[in-house]
C-alpha positions in Angstrom: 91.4 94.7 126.2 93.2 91.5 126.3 95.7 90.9 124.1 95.0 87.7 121.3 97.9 84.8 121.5 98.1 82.2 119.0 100.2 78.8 119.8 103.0 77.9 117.3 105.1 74.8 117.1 108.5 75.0 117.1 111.2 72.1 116.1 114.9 72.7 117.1 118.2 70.8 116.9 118.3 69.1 120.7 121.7 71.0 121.2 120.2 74.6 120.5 117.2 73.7 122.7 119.3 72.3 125.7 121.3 75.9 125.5 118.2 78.0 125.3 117.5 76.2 128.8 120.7 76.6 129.7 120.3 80.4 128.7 116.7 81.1 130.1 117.9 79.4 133.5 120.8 81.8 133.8 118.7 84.9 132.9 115.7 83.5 135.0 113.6 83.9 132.6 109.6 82.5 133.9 109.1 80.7 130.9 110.6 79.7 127.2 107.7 81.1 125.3 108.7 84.7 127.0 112.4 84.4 125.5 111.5 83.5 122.2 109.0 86.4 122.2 112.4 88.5 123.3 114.4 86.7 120.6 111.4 87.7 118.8 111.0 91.2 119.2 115.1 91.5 118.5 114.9 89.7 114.9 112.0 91.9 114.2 113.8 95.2 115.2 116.8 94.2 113.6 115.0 93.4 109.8 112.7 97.0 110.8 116.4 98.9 111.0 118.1 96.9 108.4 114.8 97.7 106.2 115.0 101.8 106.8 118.9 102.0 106.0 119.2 104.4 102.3 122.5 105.3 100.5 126.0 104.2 101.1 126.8 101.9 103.6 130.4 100.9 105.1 130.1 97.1 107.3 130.4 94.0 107.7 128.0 91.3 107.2 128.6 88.0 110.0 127.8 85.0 108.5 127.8 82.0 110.9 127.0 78.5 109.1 127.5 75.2 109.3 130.3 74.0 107.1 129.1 70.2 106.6 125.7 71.2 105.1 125.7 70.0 101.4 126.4 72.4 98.9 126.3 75.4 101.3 130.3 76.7 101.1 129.8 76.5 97.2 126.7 78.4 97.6 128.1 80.8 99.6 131.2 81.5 97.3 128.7 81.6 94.6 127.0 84.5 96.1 130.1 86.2 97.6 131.0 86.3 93.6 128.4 87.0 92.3 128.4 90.4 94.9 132.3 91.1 94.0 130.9 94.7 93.9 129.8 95.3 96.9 132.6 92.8 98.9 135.9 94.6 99.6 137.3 91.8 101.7 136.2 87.7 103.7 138.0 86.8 106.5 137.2 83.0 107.3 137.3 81.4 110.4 136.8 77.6 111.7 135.3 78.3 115.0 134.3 74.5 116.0 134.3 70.9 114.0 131.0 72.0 112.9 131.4 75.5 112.6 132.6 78.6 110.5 132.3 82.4 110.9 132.9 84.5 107.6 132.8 88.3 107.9 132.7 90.2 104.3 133.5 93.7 104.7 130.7 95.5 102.2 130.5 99.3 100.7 127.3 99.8 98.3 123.7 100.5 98.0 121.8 100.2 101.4 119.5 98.0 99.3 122.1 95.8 97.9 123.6 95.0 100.8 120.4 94.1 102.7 119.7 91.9 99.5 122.5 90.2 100.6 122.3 89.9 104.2 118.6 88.7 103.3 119.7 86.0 100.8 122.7 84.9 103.1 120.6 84.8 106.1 117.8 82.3 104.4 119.9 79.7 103.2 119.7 76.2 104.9 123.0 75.7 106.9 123.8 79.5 108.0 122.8 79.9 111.7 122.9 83.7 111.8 123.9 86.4 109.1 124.0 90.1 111.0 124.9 93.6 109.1 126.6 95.7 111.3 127.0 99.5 110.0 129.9 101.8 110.7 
């Protein structure tokens, strides 16, 4: 039985797209729709395991952003106050003009800390927001 696709649209910053090309050349990849159904599958898996973690949890949450969007560091310390609980430590660094990588070292809940990575990760401005356990 064949398998059912459905077409999306997609809209990306010109810089992000000329490095996916960039990327998919490199890994010869056949076509961009199959590495964005790789990137895909890896966001997926990652929210599936993120999703299924219980108890305490020791890690660190990477939060990369860009720093020039409006309102978005003061959003960020909002929230990083707001979670004083579950934040032992930031380290803050400019990686670019455009740029910054903060990693907050967490201890709490499982489900507080994906609340976190979750609300992190869905603001306008943040490129990526990872958990990684230890």
């Amino acid at each position: 039985m064949a398998r059912k696709i459905a077409r999306v649209s997609l809209t990306l910053p010109e810089d992000l797209l000329n490095e996916l090309d960039r990327s998919l050349k490199a890994q010869r990849y056949a076509s961009r729709s199959e590495a964005i159904r790789d990137a895909l599958r890896d966001f997926l898996a990652s929210y599936r395991w993120r999703s299924e973690l219980k108890g305490e949890q020791l890690g660190a949450i990477l939060v990369m952003y860009e720093h020039d969007v409006q309102g978005l560091t003061d959003t960020l310390m909002d929230i990083q106050h707001k979670s004083a609980s579950l934040i032992s430590a930031v380290q803050h660094l400019h990686v670019d003009s455009k740029n910054c990588l903060e990693i907050l070292i967490v201890r709490g809940a499982a489900n507080r800390i994906r609340q976190l990575v979750n609300r992190l990760g869905a603001l306008r401005g943040v490129k990526q927001a990872k958990l990684v356990v230890v």
